[in-house]
C-alpha positions as CSV (number, residue, x, y, z in Angstrom):
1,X,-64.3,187.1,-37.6
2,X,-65.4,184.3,-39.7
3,X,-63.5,182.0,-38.1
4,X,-64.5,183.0,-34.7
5,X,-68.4,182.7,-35.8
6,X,-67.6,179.0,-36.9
7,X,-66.0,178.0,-33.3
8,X,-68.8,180.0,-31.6
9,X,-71.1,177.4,-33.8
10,X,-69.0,174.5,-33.2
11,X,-68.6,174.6,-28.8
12,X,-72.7,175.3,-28.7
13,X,-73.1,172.2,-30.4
14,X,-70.5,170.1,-28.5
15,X,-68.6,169.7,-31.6
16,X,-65.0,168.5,-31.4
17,X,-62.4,171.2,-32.7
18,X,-59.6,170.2,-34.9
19,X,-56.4,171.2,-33.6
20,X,-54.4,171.8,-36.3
21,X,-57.3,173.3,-38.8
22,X,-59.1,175.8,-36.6
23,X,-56.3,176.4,-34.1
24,X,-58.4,175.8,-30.6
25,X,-58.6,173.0,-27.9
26,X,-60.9,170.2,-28.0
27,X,-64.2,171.3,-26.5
28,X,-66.5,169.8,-24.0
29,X,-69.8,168.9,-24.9
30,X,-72.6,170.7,-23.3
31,X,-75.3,168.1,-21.2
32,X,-78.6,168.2,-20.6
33,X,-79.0,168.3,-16.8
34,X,-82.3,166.5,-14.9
35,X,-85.7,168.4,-15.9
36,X,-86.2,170.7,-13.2
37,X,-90.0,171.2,-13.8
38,X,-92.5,170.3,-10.9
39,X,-93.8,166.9,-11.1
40,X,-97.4,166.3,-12.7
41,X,-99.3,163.0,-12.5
42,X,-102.4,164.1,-15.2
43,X,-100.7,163.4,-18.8
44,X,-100.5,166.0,-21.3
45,X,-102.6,164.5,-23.5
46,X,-101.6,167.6,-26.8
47,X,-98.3,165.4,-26.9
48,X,-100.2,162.2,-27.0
49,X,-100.6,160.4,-30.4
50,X,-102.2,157.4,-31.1
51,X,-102.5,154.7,-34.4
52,X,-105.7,153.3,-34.9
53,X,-107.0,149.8,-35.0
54,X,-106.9,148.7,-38.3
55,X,-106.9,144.8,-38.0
56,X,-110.5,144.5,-37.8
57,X,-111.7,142.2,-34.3
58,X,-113.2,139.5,-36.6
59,X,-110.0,139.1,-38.1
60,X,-108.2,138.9,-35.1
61,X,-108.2,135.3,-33.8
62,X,-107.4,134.2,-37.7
63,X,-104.2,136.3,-37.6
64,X,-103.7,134.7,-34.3
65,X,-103.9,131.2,-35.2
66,X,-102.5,131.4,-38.5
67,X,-99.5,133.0,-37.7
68,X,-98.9,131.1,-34.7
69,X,-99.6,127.4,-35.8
70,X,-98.7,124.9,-34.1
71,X,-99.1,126.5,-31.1
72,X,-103.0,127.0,-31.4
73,X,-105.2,124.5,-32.5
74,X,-108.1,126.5,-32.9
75,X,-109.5,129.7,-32.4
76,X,-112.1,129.2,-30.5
77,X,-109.4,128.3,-27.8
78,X,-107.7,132.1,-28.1
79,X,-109.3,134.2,-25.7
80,X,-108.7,138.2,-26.6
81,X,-108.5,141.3,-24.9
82,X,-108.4,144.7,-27.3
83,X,-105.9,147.1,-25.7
84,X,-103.5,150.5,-26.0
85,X,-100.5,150.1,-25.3
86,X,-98.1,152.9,-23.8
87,X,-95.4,153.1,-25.5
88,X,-92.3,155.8,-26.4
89,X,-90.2,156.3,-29.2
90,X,-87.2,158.8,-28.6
91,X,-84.2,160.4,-30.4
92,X,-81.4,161.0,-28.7
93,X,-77.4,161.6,-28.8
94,X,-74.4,161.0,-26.7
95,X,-71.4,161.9,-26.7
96,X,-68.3,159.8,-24.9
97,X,-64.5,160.1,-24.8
98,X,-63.0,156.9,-26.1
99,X,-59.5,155.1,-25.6
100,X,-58.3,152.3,-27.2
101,X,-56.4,150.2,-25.7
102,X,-53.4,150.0,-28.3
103,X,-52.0,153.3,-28.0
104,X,-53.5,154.8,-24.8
105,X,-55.1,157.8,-27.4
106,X,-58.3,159.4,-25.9
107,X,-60.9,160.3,-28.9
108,X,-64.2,161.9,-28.6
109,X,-67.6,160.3,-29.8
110,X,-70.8,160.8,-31.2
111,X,-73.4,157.9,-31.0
112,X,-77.2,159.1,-32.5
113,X,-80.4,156.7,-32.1
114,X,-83.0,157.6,-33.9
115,X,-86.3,156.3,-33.3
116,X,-85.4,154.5,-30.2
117,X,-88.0,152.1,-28.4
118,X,-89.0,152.4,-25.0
119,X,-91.8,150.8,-23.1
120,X,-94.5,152.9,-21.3
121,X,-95.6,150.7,-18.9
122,X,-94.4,148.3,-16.5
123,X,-97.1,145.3,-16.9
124,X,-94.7,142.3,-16.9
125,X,-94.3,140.7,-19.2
126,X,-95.8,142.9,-21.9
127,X,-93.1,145.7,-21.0
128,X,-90.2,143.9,-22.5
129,X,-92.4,143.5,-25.5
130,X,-90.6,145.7,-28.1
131,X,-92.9,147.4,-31.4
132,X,-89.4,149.4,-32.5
133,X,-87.7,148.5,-36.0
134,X,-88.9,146.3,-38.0
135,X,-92.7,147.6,-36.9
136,X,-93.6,150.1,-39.4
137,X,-95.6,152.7,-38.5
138,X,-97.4,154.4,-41.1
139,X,-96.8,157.9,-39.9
140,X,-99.6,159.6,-41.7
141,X,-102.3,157.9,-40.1
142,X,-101.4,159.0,-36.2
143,X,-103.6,160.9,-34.6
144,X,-104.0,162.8,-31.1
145,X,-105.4,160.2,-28.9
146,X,-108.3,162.0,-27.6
147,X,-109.9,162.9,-30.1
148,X,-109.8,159.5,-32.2
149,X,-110.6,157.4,-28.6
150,X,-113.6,160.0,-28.1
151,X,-114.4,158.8,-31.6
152,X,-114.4,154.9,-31.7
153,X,-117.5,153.0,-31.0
154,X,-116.1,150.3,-29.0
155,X,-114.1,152.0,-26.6
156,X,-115.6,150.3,-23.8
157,X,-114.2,147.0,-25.0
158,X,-110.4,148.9,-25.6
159,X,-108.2,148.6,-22.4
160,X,-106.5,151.5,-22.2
161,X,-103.2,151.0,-20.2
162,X,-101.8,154.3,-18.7
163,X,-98.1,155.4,-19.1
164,X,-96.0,155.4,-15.9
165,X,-92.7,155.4,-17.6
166,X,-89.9,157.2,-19.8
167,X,-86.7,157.3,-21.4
168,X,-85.5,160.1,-19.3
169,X,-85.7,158.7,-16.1
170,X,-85.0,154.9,-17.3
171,X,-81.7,155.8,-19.7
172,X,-81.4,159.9,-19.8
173,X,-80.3,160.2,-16.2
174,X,-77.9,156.9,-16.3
175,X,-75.9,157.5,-19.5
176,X,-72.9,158.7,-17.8
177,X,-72.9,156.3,-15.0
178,X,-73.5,153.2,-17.7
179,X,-71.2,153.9,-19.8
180,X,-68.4,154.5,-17.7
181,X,-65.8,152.0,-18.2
182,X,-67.6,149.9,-20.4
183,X,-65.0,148.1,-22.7
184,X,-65.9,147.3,-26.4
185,X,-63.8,145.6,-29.3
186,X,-60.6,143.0,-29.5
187,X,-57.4,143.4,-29.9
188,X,-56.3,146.5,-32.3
189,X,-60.1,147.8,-32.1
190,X,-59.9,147.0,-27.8
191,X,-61.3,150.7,-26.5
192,X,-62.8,151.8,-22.9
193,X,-65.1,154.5,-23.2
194,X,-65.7,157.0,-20.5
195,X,-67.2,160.5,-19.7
196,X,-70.2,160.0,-21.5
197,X,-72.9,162.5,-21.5
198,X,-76.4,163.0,-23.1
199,X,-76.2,165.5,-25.7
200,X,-79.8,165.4,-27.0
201,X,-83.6,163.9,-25.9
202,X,-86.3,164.1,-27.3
203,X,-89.2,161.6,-26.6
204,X,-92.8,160.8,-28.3
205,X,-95.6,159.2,-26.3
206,X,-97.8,157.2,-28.6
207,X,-100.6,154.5,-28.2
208,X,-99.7,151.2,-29.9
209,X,-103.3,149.3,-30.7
210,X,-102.7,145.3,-29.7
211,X,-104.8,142.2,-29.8
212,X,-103.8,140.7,-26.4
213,X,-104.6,136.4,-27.3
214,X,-104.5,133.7,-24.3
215,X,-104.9,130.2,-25.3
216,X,-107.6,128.7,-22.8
217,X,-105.8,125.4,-21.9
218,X,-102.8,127.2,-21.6
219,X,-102.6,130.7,-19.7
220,X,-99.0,130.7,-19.7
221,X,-99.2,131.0,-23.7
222,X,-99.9,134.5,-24.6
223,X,-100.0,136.1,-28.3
224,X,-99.5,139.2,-29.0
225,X,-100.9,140.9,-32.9
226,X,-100.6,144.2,-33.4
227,X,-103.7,146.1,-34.7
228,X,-102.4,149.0,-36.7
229,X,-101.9,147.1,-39.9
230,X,-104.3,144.6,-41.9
231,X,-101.2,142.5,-42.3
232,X,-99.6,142.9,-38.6
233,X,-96.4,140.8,-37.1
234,X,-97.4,138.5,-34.4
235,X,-95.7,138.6,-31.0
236,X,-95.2,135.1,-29.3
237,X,-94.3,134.6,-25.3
238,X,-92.1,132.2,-24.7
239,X,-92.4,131.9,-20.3
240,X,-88.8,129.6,-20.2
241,X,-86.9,132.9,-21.3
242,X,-86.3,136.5,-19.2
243,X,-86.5,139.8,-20.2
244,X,-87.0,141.1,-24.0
245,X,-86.1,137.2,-24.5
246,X,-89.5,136.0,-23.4
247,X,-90.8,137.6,-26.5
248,X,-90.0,135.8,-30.4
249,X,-90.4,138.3,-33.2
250,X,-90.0,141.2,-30.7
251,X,-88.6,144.1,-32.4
252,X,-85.2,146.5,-31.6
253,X,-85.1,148.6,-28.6
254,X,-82.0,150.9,-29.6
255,X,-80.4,151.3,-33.1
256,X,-77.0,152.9,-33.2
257,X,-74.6,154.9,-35.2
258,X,-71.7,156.1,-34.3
259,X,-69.2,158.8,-36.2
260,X,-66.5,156.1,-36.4
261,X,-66.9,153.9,-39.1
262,X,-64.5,151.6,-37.5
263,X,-66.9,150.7,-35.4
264,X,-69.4,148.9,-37.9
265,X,-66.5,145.9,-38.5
266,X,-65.3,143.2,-36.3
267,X,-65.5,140.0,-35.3
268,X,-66.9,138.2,-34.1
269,X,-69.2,141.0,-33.6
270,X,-68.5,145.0,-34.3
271,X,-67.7,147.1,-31.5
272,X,-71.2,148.7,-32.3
273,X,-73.2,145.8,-32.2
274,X,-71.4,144.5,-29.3
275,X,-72.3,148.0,-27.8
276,X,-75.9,147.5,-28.5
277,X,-75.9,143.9,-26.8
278,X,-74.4,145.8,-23.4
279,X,-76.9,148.2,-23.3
280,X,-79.8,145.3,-23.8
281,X,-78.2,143.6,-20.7
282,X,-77.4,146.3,-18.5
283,X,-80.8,148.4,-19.5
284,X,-83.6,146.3,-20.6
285,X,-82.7,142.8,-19.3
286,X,-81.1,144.3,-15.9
287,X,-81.4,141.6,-12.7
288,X,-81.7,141.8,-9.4
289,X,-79.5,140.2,-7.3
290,X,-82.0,136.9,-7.3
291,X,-81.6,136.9,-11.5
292,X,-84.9,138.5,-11.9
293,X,-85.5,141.2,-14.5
294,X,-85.8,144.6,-12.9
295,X,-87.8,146.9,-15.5
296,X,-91.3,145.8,-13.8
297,X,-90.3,146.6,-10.5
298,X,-88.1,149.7,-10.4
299,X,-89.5,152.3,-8.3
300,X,-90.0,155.6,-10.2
301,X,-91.0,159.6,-10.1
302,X,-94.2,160.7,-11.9
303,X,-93.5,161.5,-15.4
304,X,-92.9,165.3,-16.3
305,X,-95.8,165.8,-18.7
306,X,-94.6,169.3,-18.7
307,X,-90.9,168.4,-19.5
308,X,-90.0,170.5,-22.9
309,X,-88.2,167.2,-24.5
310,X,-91.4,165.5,-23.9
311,X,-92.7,166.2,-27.5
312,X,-95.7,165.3,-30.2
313,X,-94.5,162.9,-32.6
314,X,-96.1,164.4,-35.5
315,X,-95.0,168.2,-34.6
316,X,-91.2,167.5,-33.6
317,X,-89.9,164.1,-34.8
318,X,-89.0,165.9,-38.6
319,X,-86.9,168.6,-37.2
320,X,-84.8,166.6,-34.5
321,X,-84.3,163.9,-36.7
322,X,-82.7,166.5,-39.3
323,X,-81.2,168.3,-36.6
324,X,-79.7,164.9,-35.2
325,X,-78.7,164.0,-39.1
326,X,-76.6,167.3,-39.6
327,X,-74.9,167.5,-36.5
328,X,-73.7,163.5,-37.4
329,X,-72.7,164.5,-40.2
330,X,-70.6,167.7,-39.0
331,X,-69.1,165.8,-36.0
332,X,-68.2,163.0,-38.4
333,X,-66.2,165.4,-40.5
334,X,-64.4,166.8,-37.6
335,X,-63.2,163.3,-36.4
336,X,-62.3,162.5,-40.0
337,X,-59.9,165.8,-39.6
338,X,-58.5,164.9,-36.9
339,X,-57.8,161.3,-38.0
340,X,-56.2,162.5,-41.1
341,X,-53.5,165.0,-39.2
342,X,-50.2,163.3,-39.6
343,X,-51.1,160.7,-41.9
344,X,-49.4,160.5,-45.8
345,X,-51.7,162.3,-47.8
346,X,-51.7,159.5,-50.8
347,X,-52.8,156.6,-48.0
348,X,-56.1,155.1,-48.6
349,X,-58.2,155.5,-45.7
350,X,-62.1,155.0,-44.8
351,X,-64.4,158.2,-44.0
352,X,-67.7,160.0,-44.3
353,X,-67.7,161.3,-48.0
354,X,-70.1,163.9,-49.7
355,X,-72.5,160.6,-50.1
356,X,-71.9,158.3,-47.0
357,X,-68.9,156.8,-46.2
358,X,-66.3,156.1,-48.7
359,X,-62.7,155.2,-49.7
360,X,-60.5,157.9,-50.7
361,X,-56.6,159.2,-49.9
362,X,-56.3,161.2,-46.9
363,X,-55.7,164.5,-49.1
364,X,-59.1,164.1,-51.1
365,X,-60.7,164.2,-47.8
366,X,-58.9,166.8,-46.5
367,X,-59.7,169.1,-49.5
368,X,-63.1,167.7,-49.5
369,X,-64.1,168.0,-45.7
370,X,-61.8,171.5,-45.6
371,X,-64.4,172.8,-48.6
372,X,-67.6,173.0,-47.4
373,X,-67.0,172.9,-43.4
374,X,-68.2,176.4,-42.7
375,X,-71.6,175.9,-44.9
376,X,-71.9,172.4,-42.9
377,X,-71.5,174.3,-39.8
378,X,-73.7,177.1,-40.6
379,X,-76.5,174.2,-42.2
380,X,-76.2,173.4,-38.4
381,X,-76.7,176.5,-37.2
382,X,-79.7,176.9,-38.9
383,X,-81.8,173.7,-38.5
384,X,-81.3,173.6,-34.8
385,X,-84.9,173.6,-33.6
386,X,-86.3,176.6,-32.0
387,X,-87.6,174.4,-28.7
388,X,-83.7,173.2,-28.2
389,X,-82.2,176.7,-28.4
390,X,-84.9,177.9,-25.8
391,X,-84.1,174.7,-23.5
392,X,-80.6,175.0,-23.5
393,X,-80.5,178.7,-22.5
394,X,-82.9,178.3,-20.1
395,X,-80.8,174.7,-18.5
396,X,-77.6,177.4,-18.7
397,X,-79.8,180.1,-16.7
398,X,-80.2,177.5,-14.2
399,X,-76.6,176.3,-14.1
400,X,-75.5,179.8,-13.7
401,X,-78.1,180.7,-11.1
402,X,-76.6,177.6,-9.3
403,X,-73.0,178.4,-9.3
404,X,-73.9,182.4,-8.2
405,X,-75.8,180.6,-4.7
406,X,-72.9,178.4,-4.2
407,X,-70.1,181.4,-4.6
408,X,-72.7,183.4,-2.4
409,X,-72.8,181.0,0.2
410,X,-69.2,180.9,-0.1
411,X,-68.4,184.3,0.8
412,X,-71.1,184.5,3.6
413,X,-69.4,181.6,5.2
414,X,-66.4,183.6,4.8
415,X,-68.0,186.6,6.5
């Protein structure tokens, strides 16, 4: 009975099942299909949070010109516009079969990003302006937008830019089709990856407060200074470049991890970053057939407000993030059993430990990883968020309904 529990725990979370521990198949991981609520152009402005300015205006044009000598001579030749910025931070996970190239073997994959960057806008060329990692943001002092906009004095001087973008629609619903085929790593570490799927979303719609600078003699030379922080990084255009290129100091759109440590080493880059790199060319820096970037133009749906994975920050972020650490952390185990089948048990070998990954022999993580399993897997169980449970039954409930119209169709025509 226990064991059943545990593989009852295990295929709900699309975890792979060791063969030779738990005695089933591999199982497949369950997808998040396309949002199927109706379409809704007024934001929902509860999931909206905001940072406030914090870079004072006065201040502005000296952060400007300091920070971005010698391209300014002066400030009095900065002209500034004070603006909100749309922009989204997500949390998601994907899983992907993998095949390397050296012995034809066909693995399974989990690759997390937490606090993902994704632009909320499509005004070229700020949308390929990135304020992910290294911008901190000082959590504690977001706020729903509203009410702190209803609040400021100077609102009519604030351009407020609205959101007509999001991650579900720009990278959600193209995982699978991205992915496929994609080829990652050199000789030995050489591996295709295929079947990929999206496993988790969530995303967070915030307000990012900017200083928008244009140098008068120049108004091809634009500075960008971000306002939540009296000592902010400073955002440079460079008009030669394309794409996230155009901008110097910009920061990450995607940061990784993956459940194979192999993946962090290479040269002369790691699978993983070389990963990364992919998804900035194919994603962010996509062209047309003319060469020119396609994230400004791409014609898209109204955003589903009403979407449940469309989330506050401040409400959700916590629990996803250690929902998304935990199931890591459990898949990573699984993989590390299923590496270790076969192999001598005194071989030293790399793996996820009690305390990160480690080196250890292949028996130490056996015992180690065969220990605490079940608690891992019921730790799972029990910090899955409430809003994910109720999503995925209610995505199932749809699947199911759709499969019962088809086979009733089916018989009609049979009729």
């Amino acid at each position: 009975m226990y064991r059943r529990s545990l593989v009852k725990i295990i295929r709900h979370h699309g975890l792979p099942v060791c063969r030779r521990n738990l005695g089933y198949s591999i199982a497949r991981s369950f997808s998040f299909t396309t949002s199927t609520s109706s379409s809704n152009n007024e934001p929902e402005y509860s999931k909206i949070y905001a940072l406030p300015f914090k870079l004072s205006a006065e201040r502005a044009p000296q952060v400007m010109f300091f920070k971005s000598l010698p391209t300014v001579s002066d400030t009095s030749h900065i002209r500034i516009r004070k603006a909100y910025l749309p922009i989204w931070y997500y949390d998601m996970a994907i899983t992907a079969n993998v095949t390397r190239d050296s012995d034809g073997k066909e693995r399974e994959l989990l690759g997390v990003a937490l606090d993902g960057f994704w632009t909320g806008h499509t005004w070229d060329p700020m949308c390929y302006l990135s304020f992910g990692f290294p911008v901190v943001l000082d959590k504690t002092t977001l706020r729903p937008f509203t009410s702190m906009y209803d609040n400021v004095d100077d609102k009519e001087d604030i351009e407020v830019i609205p959101f007509s973008t999001d991650p579900f629609q720009d990278l959600g619903d193209h995982v699978s089709k991205a992915l496929e085929g994609v080829h990652v790593g050199h000789l030995k570490q050489a591996m295709t990856i295929g079947k990929a799927a999206l496993a988790f979303g969530a995303a967070y719609p915030l307000y990012f407060p900017v200083y928008i600078g244009q140098v008068r003699d120049n108004k091809e030379q634009v500075i960008v200074v971000a306002g939540h922080s009296d000592n902010p990084p400073v955002f440079k255009h460079t008009p030669g470049n394309k794409g996230a290129k155009q901008w110097l100091n910009g920061g990450n759109w995607i940061r990784l991890d993956v459940t194979d440590p192999s993946w962090r080493v290479g040269a002369p880059i790691s699978p993983l970053q070389e990963l990364c790199k992919i998804f900035m060319d194919k994603v962010v820096n996509k062209m047309d057939e003319d060469g020119n970037p396609t994230l400004a133009n791409t014609s898209r749906r109204p955003i589903q407000w009403d979407d449940t994975r469309i989330q506050s920050y401040v409400s959700y972020e916590k629990d996803n993030k250690t929902y998304l650490k935990q199931l890591f952390k459990v898949w990573a185990q699984q993989r590390m059993l299923s590496h270790l089948e076969g192999m001598d048990g005194n071989r030293r070998t790399f793996g996820m430990g009690a305390d990160g990954f480690v080196v250890k022999t292949a028996d130490q993580f056996k015992t180690e990883i065969l220990n605490k399993i079940g608690d891992e897997l019921e730790t799972l169980e029990k910090v899955e968020p409430l809003w994910l449970k109720e999503y995925n039954q209610q995505q199932q409930q749809i699947m199911d309904n759709h499969t019962s119209d088809i086979d009733n169709s089916n018989k009609q025509n049979d009729m």
